[in-house]
N, C-alpha and C positions, 0 to 999 in steps of 0.2 A: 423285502417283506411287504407283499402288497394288503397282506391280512393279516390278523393277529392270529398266529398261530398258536395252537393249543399248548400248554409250556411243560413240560416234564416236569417231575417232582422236583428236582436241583439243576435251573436253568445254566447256561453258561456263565464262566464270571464276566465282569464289562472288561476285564482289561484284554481278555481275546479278543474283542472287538479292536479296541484298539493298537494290539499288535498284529494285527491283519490290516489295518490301513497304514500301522508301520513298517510293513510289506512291500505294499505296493500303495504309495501315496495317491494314486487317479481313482481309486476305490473311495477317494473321503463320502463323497455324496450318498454313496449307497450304507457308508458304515455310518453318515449321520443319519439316515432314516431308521435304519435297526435300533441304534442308541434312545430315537425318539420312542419307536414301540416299546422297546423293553423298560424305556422311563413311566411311561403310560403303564406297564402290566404292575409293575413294582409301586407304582401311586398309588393305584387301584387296592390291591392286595395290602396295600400299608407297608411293604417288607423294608427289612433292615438294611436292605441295599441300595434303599429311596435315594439318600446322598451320596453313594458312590456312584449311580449313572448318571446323576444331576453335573458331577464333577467330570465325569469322562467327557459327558456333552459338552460343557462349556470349554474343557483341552482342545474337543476336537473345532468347535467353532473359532475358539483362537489362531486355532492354523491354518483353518482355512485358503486363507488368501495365499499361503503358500504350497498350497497341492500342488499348482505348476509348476516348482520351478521348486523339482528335486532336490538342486545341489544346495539352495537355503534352508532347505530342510534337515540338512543333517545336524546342525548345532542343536537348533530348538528341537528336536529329536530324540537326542541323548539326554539332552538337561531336564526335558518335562519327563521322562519316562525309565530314565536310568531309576529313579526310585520303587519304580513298579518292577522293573527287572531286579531287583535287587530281592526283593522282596518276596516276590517268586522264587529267587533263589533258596533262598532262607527256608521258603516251604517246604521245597521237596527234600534240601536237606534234612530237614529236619522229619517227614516222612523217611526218607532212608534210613534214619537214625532208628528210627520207633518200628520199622518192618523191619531191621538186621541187629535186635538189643543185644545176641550173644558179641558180633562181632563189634558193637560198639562199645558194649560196656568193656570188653578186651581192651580196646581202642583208647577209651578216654583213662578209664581205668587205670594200665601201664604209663599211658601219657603222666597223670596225671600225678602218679607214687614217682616220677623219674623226675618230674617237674618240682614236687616236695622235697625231695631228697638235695635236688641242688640249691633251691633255697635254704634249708637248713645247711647248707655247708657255706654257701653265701654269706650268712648272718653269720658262722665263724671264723670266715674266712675276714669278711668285715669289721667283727671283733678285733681279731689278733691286729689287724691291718690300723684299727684305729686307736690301738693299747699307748697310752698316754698323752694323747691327744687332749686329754681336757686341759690339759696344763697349757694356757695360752703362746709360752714362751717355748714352748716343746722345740722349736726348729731351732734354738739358741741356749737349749739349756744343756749341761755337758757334765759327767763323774769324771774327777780322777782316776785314773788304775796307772797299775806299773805292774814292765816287765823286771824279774828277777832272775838272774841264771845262777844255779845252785851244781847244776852239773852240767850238761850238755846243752841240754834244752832251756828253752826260756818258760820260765813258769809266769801265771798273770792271778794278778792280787788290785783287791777294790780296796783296800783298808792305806794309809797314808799318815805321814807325821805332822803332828798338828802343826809346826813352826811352817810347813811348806803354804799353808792357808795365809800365812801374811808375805811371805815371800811374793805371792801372788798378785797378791792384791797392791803390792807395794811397788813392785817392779816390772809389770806386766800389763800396758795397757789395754790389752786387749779385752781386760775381763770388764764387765763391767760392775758384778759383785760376784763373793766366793765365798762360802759358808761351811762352817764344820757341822758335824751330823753323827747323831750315836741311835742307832734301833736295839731297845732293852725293851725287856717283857717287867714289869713292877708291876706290885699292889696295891691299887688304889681302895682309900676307905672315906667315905662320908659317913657319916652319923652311923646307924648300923649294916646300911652298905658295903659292901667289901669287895670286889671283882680282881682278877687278876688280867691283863691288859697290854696288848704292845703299843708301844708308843717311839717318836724321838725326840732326841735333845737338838737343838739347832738352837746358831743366831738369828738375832731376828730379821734379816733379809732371804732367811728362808721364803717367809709370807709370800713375798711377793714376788720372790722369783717362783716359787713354785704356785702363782695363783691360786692362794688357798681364799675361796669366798667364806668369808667374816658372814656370821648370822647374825654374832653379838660381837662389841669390841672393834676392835680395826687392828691394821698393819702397823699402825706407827707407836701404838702403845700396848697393844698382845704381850709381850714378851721383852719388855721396857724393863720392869722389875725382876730381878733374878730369881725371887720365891713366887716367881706365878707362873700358871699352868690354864692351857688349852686345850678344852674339850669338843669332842666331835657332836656333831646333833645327837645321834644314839646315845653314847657314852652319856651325854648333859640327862638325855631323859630316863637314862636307866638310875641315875644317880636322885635327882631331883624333879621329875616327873614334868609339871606344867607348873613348877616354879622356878621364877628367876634366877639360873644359878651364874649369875655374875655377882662375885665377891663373896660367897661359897668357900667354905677350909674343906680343902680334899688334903690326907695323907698322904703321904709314897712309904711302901715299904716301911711301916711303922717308923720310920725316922724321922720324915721331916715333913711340917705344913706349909701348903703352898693355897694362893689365893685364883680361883676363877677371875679370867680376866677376858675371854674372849670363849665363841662356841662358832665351829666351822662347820658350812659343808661335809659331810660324808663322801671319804673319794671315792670315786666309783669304784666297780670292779675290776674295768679293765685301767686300773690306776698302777703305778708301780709301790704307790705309797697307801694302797688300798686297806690295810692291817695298822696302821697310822691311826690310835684313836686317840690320842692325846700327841700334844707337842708342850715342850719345857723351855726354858731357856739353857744356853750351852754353861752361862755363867753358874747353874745351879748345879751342872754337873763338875765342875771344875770347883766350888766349893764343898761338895760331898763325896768325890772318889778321890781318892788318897793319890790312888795309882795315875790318875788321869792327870794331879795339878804335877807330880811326881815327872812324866814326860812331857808335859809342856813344852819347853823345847828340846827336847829329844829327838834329833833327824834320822837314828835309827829304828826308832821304836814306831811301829807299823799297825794303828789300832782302831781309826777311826773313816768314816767318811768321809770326802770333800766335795762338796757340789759348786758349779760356776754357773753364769750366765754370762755367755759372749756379748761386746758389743756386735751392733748391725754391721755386717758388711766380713767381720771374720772368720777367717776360715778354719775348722778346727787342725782339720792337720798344718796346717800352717803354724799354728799356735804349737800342736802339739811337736813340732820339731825346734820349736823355740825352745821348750822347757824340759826336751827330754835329757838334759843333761844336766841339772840343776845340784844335783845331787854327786854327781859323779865329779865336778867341776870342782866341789871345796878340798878344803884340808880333810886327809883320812877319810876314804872314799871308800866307804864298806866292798867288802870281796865279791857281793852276791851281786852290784851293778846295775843298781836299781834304773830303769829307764820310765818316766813319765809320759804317760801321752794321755787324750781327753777322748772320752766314748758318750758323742750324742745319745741325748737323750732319744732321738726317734731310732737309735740301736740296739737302747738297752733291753727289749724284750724278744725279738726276733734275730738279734745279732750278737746273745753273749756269750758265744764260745770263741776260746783263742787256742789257736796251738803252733807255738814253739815260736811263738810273737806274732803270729799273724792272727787274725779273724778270720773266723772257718765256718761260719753263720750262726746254726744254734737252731731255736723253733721254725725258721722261716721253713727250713727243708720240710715240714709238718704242713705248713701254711702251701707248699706250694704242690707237697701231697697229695693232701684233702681237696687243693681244688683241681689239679688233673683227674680225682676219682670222681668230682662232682660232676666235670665235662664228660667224663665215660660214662659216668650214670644217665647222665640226661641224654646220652647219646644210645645207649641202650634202647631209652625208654622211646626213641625218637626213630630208630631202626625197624622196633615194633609197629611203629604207627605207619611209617612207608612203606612195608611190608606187605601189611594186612589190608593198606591203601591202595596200594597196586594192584595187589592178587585181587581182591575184591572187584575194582577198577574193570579188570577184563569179563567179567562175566556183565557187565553193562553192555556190552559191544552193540548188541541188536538193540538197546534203547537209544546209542547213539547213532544210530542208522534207522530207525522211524524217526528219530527228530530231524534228522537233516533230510530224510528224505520229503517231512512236511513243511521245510524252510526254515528252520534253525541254522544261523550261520555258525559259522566255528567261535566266533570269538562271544557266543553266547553258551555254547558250551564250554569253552576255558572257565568262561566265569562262572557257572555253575561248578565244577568240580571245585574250582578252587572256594567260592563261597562254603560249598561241605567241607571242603578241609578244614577251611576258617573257624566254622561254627564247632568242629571237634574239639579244635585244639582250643576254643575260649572256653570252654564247658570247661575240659582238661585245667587249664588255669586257675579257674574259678574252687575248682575240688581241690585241687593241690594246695593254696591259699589255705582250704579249712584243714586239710590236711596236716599242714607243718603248723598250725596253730596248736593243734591237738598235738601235737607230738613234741611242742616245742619244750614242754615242763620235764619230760622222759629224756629230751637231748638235752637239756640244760645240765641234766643231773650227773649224765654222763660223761660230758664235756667240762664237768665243773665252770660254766657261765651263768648270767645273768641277761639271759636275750632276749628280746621280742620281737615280732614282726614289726618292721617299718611303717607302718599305715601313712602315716604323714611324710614322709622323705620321699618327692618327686620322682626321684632316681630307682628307688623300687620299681613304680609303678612303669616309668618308662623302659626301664630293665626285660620287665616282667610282661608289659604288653609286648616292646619289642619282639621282644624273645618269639612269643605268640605270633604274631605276625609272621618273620620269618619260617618257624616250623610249620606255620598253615603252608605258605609259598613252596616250600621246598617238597613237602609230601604231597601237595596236589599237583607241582608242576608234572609228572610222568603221567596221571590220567587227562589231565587238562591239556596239554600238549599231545600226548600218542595217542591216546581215546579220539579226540575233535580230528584228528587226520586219517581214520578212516573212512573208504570208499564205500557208500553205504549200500551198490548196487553189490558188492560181495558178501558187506558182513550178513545182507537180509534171505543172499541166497545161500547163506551157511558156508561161504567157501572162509572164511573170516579164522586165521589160527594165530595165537600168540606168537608163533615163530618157535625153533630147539630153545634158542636162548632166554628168551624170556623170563625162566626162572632164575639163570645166571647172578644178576644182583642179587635177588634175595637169599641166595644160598651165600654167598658171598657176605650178604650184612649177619647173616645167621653163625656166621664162623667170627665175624669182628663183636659179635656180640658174648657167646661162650669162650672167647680169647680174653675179653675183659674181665666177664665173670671168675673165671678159673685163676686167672693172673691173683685177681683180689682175694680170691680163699687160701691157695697157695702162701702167699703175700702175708697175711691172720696169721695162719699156723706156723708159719719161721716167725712171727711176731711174737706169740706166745707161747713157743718150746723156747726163745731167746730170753722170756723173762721166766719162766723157768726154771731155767738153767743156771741162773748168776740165783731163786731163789733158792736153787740146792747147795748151792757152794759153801761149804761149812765157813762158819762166821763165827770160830775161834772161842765161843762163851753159851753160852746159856741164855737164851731170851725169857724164855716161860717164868712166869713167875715174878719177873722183876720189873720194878716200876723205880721213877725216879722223881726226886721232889729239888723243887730248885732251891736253893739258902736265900732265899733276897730279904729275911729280916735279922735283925742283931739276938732276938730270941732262940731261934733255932741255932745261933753259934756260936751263943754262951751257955749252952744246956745241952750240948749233943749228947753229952758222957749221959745225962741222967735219963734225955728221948732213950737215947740204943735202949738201954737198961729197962726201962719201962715196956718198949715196943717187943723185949725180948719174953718180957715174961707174960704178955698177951696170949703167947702160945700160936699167932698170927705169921711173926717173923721167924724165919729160920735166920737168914742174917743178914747183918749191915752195916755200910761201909760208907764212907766220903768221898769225891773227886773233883778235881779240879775242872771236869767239864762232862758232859752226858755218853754214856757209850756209845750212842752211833754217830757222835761227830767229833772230830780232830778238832783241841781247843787251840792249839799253839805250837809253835814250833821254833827251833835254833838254830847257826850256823856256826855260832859260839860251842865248836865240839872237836877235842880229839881225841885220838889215843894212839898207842903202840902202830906203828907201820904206817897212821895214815901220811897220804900223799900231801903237801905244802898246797900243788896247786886245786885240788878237790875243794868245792866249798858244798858239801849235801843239806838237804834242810832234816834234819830229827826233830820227829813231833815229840814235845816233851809233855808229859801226864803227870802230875799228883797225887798220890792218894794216898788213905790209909793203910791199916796195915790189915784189916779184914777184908780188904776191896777182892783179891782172888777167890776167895772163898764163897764172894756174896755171887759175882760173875760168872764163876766157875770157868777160871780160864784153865786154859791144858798148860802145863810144864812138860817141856821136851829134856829141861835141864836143869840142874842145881834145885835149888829150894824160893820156896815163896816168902814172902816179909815175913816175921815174929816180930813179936813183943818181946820173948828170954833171949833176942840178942841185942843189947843193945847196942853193936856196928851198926843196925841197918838204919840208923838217921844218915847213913850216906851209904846205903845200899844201892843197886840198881837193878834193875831187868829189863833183860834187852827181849823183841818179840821178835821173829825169825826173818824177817826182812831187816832190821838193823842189824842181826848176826852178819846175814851174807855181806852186807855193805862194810860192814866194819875186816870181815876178812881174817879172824883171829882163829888161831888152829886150838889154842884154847882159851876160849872168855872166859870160864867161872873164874872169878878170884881175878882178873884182869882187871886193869883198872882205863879209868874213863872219863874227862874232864869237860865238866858243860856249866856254861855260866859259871865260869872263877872258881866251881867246886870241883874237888875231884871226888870220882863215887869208883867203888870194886862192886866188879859184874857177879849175881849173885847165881843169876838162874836164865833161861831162855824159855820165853811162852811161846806155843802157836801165834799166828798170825792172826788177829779178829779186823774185820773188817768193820771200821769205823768211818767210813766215809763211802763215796761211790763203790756198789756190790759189783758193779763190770769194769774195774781196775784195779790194779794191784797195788796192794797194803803197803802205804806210806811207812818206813825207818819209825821206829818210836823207842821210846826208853819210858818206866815209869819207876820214879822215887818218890820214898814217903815224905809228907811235906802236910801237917794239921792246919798252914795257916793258910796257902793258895788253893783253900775248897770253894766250892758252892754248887754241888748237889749230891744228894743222903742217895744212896742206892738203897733197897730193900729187894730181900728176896723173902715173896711170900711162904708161908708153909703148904707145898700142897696137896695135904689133904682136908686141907678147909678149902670150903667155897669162897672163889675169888671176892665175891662181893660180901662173904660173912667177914672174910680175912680184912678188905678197905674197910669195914665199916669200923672194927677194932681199931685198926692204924689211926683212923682219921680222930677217933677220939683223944687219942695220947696227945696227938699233933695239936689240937684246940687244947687241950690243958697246958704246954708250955708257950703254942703260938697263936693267944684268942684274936689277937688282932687282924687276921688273915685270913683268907679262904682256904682248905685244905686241897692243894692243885697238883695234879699228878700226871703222871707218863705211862705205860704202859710200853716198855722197851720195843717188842715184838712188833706195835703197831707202829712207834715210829721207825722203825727197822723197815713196815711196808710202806713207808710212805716214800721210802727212795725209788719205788719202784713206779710210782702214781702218773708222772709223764708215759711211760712206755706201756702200763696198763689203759692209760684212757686211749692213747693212740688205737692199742691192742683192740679195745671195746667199738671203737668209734670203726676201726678199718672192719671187724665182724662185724656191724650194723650194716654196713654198705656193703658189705661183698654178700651178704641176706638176701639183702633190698635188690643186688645187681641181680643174682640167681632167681629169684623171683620174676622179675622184667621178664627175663631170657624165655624162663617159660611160660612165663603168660604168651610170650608172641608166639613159640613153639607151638602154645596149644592153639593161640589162633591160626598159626601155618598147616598145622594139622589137621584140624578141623575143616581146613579148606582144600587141601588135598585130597581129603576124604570124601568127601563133596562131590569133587570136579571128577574122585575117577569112581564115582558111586556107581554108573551103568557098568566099566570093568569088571569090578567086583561081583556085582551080578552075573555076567558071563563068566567069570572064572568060577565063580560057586557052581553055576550049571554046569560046566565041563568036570566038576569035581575040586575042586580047591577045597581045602580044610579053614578053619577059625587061624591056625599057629601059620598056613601059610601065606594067608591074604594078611595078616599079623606082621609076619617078616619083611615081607612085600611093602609093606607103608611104613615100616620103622626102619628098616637101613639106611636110606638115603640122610635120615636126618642123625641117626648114629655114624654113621660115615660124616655128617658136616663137624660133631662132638669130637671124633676121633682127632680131624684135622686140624681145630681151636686146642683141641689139650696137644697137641707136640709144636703147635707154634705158641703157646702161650708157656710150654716151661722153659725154655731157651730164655724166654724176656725175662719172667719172673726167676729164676734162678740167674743172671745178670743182675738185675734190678736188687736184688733180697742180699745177694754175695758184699755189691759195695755197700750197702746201708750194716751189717755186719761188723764189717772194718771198723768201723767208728768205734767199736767198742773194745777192748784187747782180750776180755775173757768173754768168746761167747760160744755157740753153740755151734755144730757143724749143718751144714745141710743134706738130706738126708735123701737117697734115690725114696725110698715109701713114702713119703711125701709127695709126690710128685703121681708116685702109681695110687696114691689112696683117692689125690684128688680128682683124677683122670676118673676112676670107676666111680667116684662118688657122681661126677656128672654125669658120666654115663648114665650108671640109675637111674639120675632126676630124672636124665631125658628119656628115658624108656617107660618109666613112669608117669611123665606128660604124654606123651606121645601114644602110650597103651590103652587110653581113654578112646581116644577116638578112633584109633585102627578097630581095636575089637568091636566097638559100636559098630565100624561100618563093614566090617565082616562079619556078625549078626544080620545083618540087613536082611529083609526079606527080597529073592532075587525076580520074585513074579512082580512086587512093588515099584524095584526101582528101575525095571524093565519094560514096564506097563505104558510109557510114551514114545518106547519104539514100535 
C-alpha cells in the first residue's frame, strides 16, 4: 500500500491481515505497512476499531524477529492466534445458525427436549439410587426378615418376636445395637389441636442408629422417660406454632399424656422412614398394649420390627447365616421353619422382593427401565441432530472448496464444523436446563417425588457439560472429517457427489430411531391394558359407598351399640359393621388349623378375620354357599366362613356343617363366600376363614346410603362421630380409593413410560420433518421436471413419502419381536395378568405410519406445489 486507498463502506477486518502473514510468514513487512495504513485510517475516522489494529500491530511487531525462521514460528503461531480462530469460528457458526432458523431451531430444539427428558429421568434415577442415604450408617444398618414355609414355597415376612431382639444383642457380637420398632397411625391432641398421624415406637438407640438430627433435645435423653414423645419440625409447628414445644402435654388416642422432650429433623422424602412424624418410647408401648406386654416373650408370635446396626467390618450374610437358625435350634421348633437372615438397609427400597427365599430385586427393574429409556431418549434426540448435521453438511461442499482453494487448511476447517457443532449443542444444553426446570413441578407430581435441579453438585455440571462436549464431537466429526477431504478442483467444477451411499446411515439412524419410539408406545399399552385388567377382576364386595374408620380411642368402643344406632337413623347409613382389620388388607393369619382329611405334613397359612355379624351385609359379599352370620342363632359365636380359596384348600366334598379347628377352638363351617381380593389385585386370594369375635375389632365399616350425596351423607356421619368421640378428628377411608392405591406403582410407571414414548415420538418427527424438508430441497429442480413432463400433486406426493414409509414399515416389524419379548417376561412377574394381543402391535404400526405421513405430507405437498418455472429458473 503505497497510498491511502479510498476505503469501502466495511473495510476489511485486521485479523485478515494477519491471517495472510500467517500464510506465508516473508509477507510480515508488507502486512506491517497495510496494518500501519489501516491504523492511520481508523485514528483519523475515530472508528471503533482504533484498538483492535493498535493490537494486531503490536502481535505482528512481536514476531517479527521470527519471519525467518518458519519452523519457530509455528508455536508462537498457534498460541497468539488460536483465539482469533476460534472466534471466527464461532461467527460464521453462529451466521449459519441465523441464515438456516428452520433447520436449527429443528436442531437445537429436538436436542434440546432429548437432553431434558434425560435429565429428568436422571434426577429420578438419582433419587431411587440415593433412597436412604441420609441415614449416615446406611451401609451398616440392617432389618430382620424371615423366611417361613407354609407349603411348598418359602414365604418372606418383616415382622419378628420380640424376645429374638435380646437374643441378639446378648449373643451375637456382631451387632453393635438392635432395636424393636412398631409404625401405628394414633391421634395426637394438644390443647384444641387434634391430627391424626403415623408415627413409631422404638428404643431409644433407635436415635442414633438411624441419625435422626435432634432440633431440640438429644440422643441420650429423647426417649429416657417412657411417657415422652418426639416430634418432627412440621408436626412441632402444626401443634405449637413458634412456641417452645419442649415439655408440651400431647395426648395419644384419648388415653394417655405424654411429655415433649425432643423435636427432629423431617426425613426426607426419599427416606424410608419418611411418614415417621413422631417417635415414642417402645416402654410406652409395652405399658399400654395389652397384647404387646402379653407376647413379650413369645417366640412364636410374629408382630413387630427389628432394626440392627452392624459392627464395622461385618458382613451381613455372614451374620445372617449365623442366626438363621436361632429359632429352629430350641425346644418345639414351630412347623412353618422360620429362617432369619438381615436385609441392608441400602436394599430395602430397590431390593424388596423375595420369592421362594431368594431376592428377585423389586423397583431396581424400574430404576434400570427408566434409565435405558432415558439413553434412547437422548439417543433419539442425538440421531436427529447427526442427521440433519450431515445432510445439511453436504450441501456446503462448494464453500468448502472456495475455502481451500484460497488457502484454508483442513485442519482449519475440521475446526470450524466442529466449533458449529459445539455452539449447537451448548445452546441445546442451556434450553434443555430451562426446560426440565419447567417441567420439573408436572414430573414431580407424576413421579410422586420431591426433586430439583442440582445447581450446586459438580457432578451435574460436569455430567451435563461432558455430555455436551461429546455430542458436539461425535455429530461434527462426519462433516469435519468427510467435508475437509474434499478435492476442491472437483467440488468447484461440479463433478463433486455424495456417493449411492451417503444416505445409508441416515436411513439407518431413521429406523433405530422409530424401533425405539414404537418399542416404548407398544411397551405403554401392555402397561395399561395390564393394569386394567387386574382393575376389572371382580373383588368379591362392594367398594362404592363404603368407607372405613379406624377404632384407636376407648370412646368409639364403649359406645358402638349406641354410634350404629344413631348413625342409622341419620338416614346416611344404610349399614354397619366392625372388623378386625380394613377390607383391602390381610390383617393376620395361622398355621394353628385343621380339619377332617387334612394332611399331618401341610403346614398352610389361613388369614384369620373378625367381625361382626352385620359385616356381610355392610360389604356385600357374595355367598356361593350356606347362610351368613345372624343374631337368631346363637351357634354362630363359633360359626365360620370359609371364602372359596380356603374351600379348595381344605378339600371337603361338603363343608357346610363341617367342622374346623384354629387357635384351640373349634368352629362348624356355616356358608362359603366368593373370593374378595384383599391384598395384591395381580395374585391370588390368600385361604381365609372369618368368625364373629366383638372384642378383636378396630375398624367400624359403613356403607353410605346412595342416594344422598357422598359429601351431604360424611357430613351427617361425622357429626354423630364428634358427639360420642369429641376428642378426636373424624378420619376416614374411602375403600375404593384405597382399593386404587394398590395399583399406584404400575400406574405411575404406566404415566411416566406414556410421557417418554410422547416425548420419543415427537423427537422422531421433528427429525423426519427435518429429513424431509431436506429431501425436498435437494430434489426441488426434479420435481420441477417431473411437474413439466406431467406428474400430478399425489404422485410427486408418493414419490417423497415412500422411502421414509418404507424406513417406518422396517422399525415397526423390528421393534415388535423386541417389545413383545421384552413386555412377555415383565408379564410373568405377575400370575393374573393380561394376554398380549396381535392389534396391539397392528394399531401401533399404523398409528406410526400416520404420524409419519403426516410429518412427512407437509413438505412433499409444499414441494410439489412448487412453482416449476421458479425452481427451474438457475438452469
Amino acid at each position: 500500500m503505497s497510498q491511502n486507498p479510498k476505503r469501502s463502506a466495511k473495510p476489511p477486518s485486521w485479523a485478515t491481515f494477519l491471517l495472510r502473514w500467517w500464510a506465508d510468514p516473508n509477507t510480515a513487512e508488507e502486512v506491517e505497512g497495510d496494518l500501519l495504513e489501516m491504523y492511520a485510517y481508523w485514528k483519523q475516522t475515530a472508528g471503533s476499531q482504533q484498538a483492535n489494529w493498535l493490537y494486531a500491530l503490536s502481535v505482528l511487531k512481536l514476531l517479527r524477529p521470527f519471519a525467518k525462521k518458519k519452523k519457530s514460528l509455528d508455536y508462537p503461531k498457534t498460541y497468539l492466534f488460536s483465539h482469533i480462530m476460534i472466534q471466527n469460528y464461532f461467527k460464521i457458526a453462529l451466521r449459519n445458525i441465523l441464515k438456516h432458523k428452520g433447520y436449527a431451531a429443528i436442531n437445537i430444539g429436538g436436542l434440546s427436549v432429548g437432553m431434558a427428558v434425560a435429565m429428568l429421568i436422571g434426577l429420578w434415577v438419582y433419587d431411587e439410587l440415593s433412597f436412604d442415604k441420609y441415614h449416615k450408617n446406611h451401609d451398616r444398618v440392617v432389618q430382620l426378615f424371615q423366611f417361613v414355609t407354609f407349603e411348598v414355597e418359602k414365604s418372606t415376612y418383616d415382622v419378628m418376636p420380640i424376645p429374638l431382639a435380646d437374643e441378639l444383642r446378648t449373643k451375637y457380637p456382631d451387632f453393635k445395637s438392635v432395636v424393636m420398632s412398631k409404625r401405628q397411625g394414633q391421634i395426637l391432641a394438644a390443647g384444641e389441636k387434634k391430627f391424626a398421624k403415623t408415627g413409631s415406637s422404638v428404643e431409644p438407640a433407635f436415635l442414633e442408629m438411624m441419625s435422626v438430627k435432634m432440633l431440640a433435645g438429644s440422643h441420650s435423653n429423647g426417649l429416657k422417660d417412657a411417657n415422652s414423645i418426639l416430634l418432627s419440625e412440621s408436626l412441632a409447628k402444626a401443634f405449637f406454632g413458634e412456641m417452645n414445644p419442649i415439655n408440651q402435654l400431647v395426648k395419644l388416642d384419648n388415653k394417655v399424656n405424654v411429655k415433649v422432650t425432643g423435636v427432629y429433623e423431617d426425613f426426607p422424602n426419599n427416606s424410608t422412614f419418611k411418614e415417621t412424624l413422631y417417635i415414642t418410647p417402645w416402654n410406652l408401648l409395652l405399658n399400654n398394649d395389652p397384647y404387646a406386654k402379653s407376647i413379650e416373650n413369645d417366640w412364636d408370635s410374629n408382630s413387630y420390627q427389628i432394626y440392627a446396626q452392624l459392627k464395622d467390618g461385618a458382613d451381613p450374610n455372614q451374620v445372617s447365616a449365623k442366626i438363621k437358625e436361632i429359632r429352629t435350634k430350641m425346644d418345639d421348633p414351630p412347623r412353618y421353619k422360620p429362617e432369619f437372615f438381615l436385609h441392608p438397609m441400602n436394599k430395602w427400597h430397590l431390593y424388596g422382593e423375595f420369592k421362594n427365599g431368594v431376592n428377585t430385586g423389586g423397583l431396581i427393574q424400574f430404576v434400570w427401565l427408566f434409565g435405558i429409556i432415558g439413553v434412547f431418549v437422548l439417543l433419539l434426540a442425538c440421531i436427529n441432530f447427526m442427521n440433519l448435521s450431515t445432510a445439511r453438511s453436504e450441501k456446503r461442499a462448494k464453500e468448502v472448496g472456495i475455502r481451500k482453494a484460497i488457502g484454508s487448511l483442513r485442519g482449519q476447517l475440521i475446526g470450524q464444523f466442529f466449533s458449529e457443532s459445539l455452539l449447537v449443542v451448548f445452546l441445546a444444553f442451556i434450553l434443555s436446563i430451562l426446560l426440565a426446570a419447567a417441567a420439573l413441578p408436572f414430573f414431580n407430581g407424576v413421579a410422586q417425588k420431591q426433586m430439583s435441579i442440582l445447581w450446586f453438585n459438580p457432578n451435574f455440571w460436569l455430567l451435563g457439560l461432558g455430555f455436551s462436549l461429546l455430542t458436539g464431537i461425535i455429530a461434527g466429526s462426519y462433516p469435519a472429517i468427510y467435508l475437509s477431504s474434499f478435492q476442491p478442483l472437483k467440488v468447484l467444477k461440479g463433478r463433486f457427489s455424495a456417493g449411492r451411499f451417503a444416505a445409508i446411515p441416515r436411513k439407518v439412524l431413521v429406523v433405530m430411531q422409530f424401533t425405539v419410539s414404537v418399542t416404548l408406545i407398544i411397551g405403554t399399552i401392555i402397561i395399561f391394558r395390564q393394569i386394567q385388567f387386574a382393575k376389572n377382576r371382580p373383588v368379591g364386595y362392594s367398594k362404592n359407598g363404603l368407607i372405613e374408620v379406624k377404632m384407636n380411642t376407648p370412646e368409639l368402643l364403649e359406645h358402638y351399640q349406641a354410634l350404629r344406632q344413631d348413625l342409622l337413623n341419620t338416614g346416611a347409613v344404610k349399614e354397619m359393621s366392625q372388623s378386625s382389620g380394613v377390607i383391602t388388607a390381610q390383617d393376620g393369619g395361622t398355621t394353628d388349623i385343621s380339619w377332617e382329611g387334612k394332611s399331618p405334613d401341610t403346614q398352610p397359612l389361613v388369614m384369620h378375620n373378625s367381625v361382626t355379624h352385620d359385616y356381610g351385609k355392610t360389604i356385600g359379599w357374595q355367598m356361593l354357599q350356606g347362610r351368613d352370620f345372624s343374631r337368631t342363632f346363637s351357634t354362630d359365636s363359633s360359626a365360620m366362613i370359609l371364602n372359596e380359596s380356603a374351600a379348595k384348600l381344605m378339600n371337603l366334598k361338603k363343608p357346610l356343617d363341617s367342622f374346623v379347628r384354629a387357635s384351640g377352638k373349634q368352629f362348624r363351617i356355616i356358608g362359603v363366600v366368593k373370593d374378595m381380593i384383599k391384598e395384591n389385585p395381580f395374585s391370588p386370594v390368600s385361604p381365609s376363614f372369618f368368625v364373629v369375635n366383638y372384642r378383636n375389632i378396630s375398624v367400624i365399616n359403613i356403607l353410605l346410603t346412595p342416594d344422598i350425596s357422598a359429601s351431604e351423607a360424611i357430613g351427617k356421619v361425622e357429626t354423630v362421630f364428634q358427639k360420642y368421640n369429641p376428642g378426636s378428628p373424624f378420619t376416614y377411608n374411602f375403600a375404593d380409593e384405597e382399593y386404587s392405591k394398590k395399583f399406584g406403582t404400575e400406574e405411575r410407571i404406566g404415566k411416566l413410560a406414556s410421557f417418554f414414548a410422547v416425548l420419543a415420538i415427537f423427537i422422531s418427527c421433528l427429525g423426519l420433518f427435518g429429513l424431509a424438508s431436506f429431501v425436498a430441497e435437494q430434489r426441488t429442480k426434479e420435481i420441477g421436471i417431473r411437474k413439466v413432463l406431467g406428474a400430478s400433486v399425489s404422485n410427486l406426493w408418493g414419490m417423497l413419502s415412500k422411502d421414509f414409509v418404507l424406513l417406518v414399515i422396517i422399525s415397526c416389524l423390528v421393534s415388535i419381536p423386541i417389545s413383545w419379548y421384552v413386555m412377555n417376561d415383565w408379564l410373568k412377574n405377575y400370575k393374573y395378568h393380561t394376554e398380549i394381543s396381535w392389534w396391539i402391535f397392528a394399531l401401533t404400526g399404523l398409528g406410526a405410519l400416520g404420524i409419519t405421513l403426516l410429518t412427512v405430507s407437509y413438505q412433499a405437498i409444499k414441494a410439489a406445489l412448487l412453482d416449476p418455472v421458479k425452481s427451474l429458473r438457475s438452469e
